[in-house]
N, C-alpha and C positions, 0 to 999 in steps of 0.2 A: 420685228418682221423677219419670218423665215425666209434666208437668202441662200441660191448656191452661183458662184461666178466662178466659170471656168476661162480659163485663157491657155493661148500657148501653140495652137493650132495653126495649120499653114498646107503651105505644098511644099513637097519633099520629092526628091529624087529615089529611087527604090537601093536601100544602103546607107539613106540617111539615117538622124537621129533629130528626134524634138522633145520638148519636156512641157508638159502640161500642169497648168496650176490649180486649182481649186479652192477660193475664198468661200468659208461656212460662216455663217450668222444666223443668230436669233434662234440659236437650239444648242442644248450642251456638247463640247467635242469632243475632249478629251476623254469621256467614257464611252465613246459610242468607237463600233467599228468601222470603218471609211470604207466606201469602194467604188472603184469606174466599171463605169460600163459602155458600152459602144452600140450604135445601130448603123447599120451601113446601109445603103440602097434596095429596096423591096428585102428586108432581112428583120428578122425579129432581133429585138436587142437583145445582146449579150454581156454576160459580165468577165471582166478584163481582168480585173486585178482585187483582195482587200487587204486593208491591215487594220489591225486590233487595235484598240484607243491607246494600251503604251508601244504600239510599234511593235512589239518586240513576235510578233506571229503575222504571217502571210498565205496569202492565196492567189496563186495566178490562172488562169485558164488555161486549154490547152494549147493555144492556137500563139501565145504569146509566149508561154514561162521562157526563161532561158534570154530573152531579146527586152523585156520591158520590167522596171524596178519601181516599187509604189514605195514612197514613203508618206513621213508626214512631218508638220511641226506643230505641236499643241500650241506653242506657246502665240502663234501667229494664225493658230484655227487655217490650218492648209493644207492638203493634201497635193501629194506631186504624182506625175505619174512621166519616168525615163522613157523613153522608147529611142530601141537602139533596132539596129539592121532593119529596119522597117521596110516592106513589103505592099504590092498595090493591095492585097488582098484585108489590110490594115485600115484602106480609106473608110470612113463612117466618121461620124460625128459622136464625140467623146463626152458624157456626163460622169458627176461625180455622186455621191448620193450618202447619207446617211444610211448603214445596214441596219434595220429595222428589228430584224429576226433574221439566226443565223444557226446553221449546225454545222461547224469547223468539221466534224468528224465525217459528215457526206459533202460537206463542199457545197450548202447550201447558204444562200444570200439574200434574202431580200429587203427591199431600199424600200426607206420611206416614201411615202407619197408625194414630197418636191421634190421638183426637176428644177432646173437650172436652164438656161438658154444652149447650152455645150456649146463649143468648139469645135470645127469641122479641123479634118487630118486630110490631107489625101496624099497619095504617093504614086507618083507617076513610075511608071514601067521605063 
C-alpha cells in the first residue's frame, strides 16, 4: 500500500522554526527524488523544496531558499523539511510527494499522483 505521512506541523510565532517529517511506503525511495510542496488558502499548490534519491542535489523555491533545508534518510524512507525564520506568508498545508518527472536544469518537478494527508503550518504575525 502506497503511503505518504507527514508530520511536524503546528502554530508558530513569525521567527520561529519547525521541522517537518515525511514517512514514504509501498514505493521504491531511495531512487526516486523527494519533494514538498505547500498549498496555502485560495492558492494553487506550490512546490517548496526537492532533493535527489542520494541527497547529494537540491532545489528550493524562491519564496523559501535561504530560510528552509530539505534532507532525507534512505535508510528510514524519510524526508525532512527545516524551516527556519518562518513567516505568516509561509501558513499552507505542507505535502511531501514522490517527483515523478523532473528537469533539474529548468527547475521542473512533478509528483506522483499520491497525496498524503499533509500537515498544516501556520505562523502567526
Amino acid at each position: 500500500q502506497v503511503q505518504l505521512v507527514e508530520s511536524g506541523g503546528g502554530l508558530v510565532q513569525a521567527g520561529g522554526s519547525l521541522r517537518l517529517s515525511c514517512a514514504a511506503s509501498g514505493r521504491a525511495f531511495s531512487i526516486y527524488t523527494m519533494g514538498w510542496f505547500r498549498r496555502a488558502p485560495g492558492k494553487e499548490r506550490d512546490i517548496v523544496a526537492t532533493i535527489s534519491g542520494s541527497g547529494d542535489r537540491t532545489y528550493y523555491g524562491e519564496s523559501v531558499e535561504g530560510r528552509f533545508t530539505i534532507s532525507r534518510s534512505n535508510a528510514n524512507n524519510t524526508v525532512y523539511l527545516q524551516m527556519n525564520s518562518l513567516k505568516p506568508e509561509d501558513t499552507a498545508i505542507y505535502y511531501c510527494n514522490w517527483i515523478q518527472r523532473m528537469e533539474w536544469g529548468r527547475n521542473l518537478f512533478n509528483p506522483s499522483d499520491y497525496w498524503g494527508q499533509g500537515t498544516q503550518v501556520t505562523v502567526s504575525s
